[in-house]
C-alpha positions, 0 to 999 in steps of 0.5 A: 426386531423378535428375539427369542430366549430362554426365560431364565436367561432373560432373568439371569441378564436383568439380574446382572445389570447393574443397580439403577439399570432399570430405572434407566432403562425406563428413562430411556425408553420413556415407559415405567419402571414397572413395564421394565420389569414385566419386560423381564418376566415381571406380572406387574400389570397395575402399575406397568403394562404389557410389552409384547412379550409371549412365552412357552413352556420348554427347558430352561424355564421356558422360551420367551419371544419378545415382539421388540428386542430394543429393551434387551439390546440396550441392557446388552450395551449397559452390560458391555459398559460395565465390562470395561 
């Protein structure tokens, strides 16, 4: 499913997750680290690949649609965990 946010919110949750969150990440959805990392505004394209996301120029760093939410859903879910 498309998601839009703004660039320095999908920065501010990578920066909240907890470590390890992205080598899990990258387990779970079986990619690199590094196409994790691009996911979350990362240029890393040597060593991880492109991951549908587009991005705008406005406020707020700018807008970021991503072509497949399932990334960011997760790393919700990882947040949720660690609140409890």
């Amino acid at each position: 499913m498309t998601k839009k946010i703004t660039f320095n919110e999908l920065r501010k949750i990578k920066d909240s997750l907890p470590d390890g969150s992205i080598r899990q990440l990258a387990s779970e959805f079986e990619v690199e680290v590094e196409t994790v990392r691009n996911y979350f505004g990362g240029a890393n394209y040597t060593n991880g690949k492109t991951v549908g996301i587009h991005m705008e120029p406005g406020p707020d760093g700018g807008i970021v649609l991503l072509d497949d939410s399932a990334i960011l859903d997760r790393a919700y879910e990882i947040l949720e965990e660690q609140a409890h």
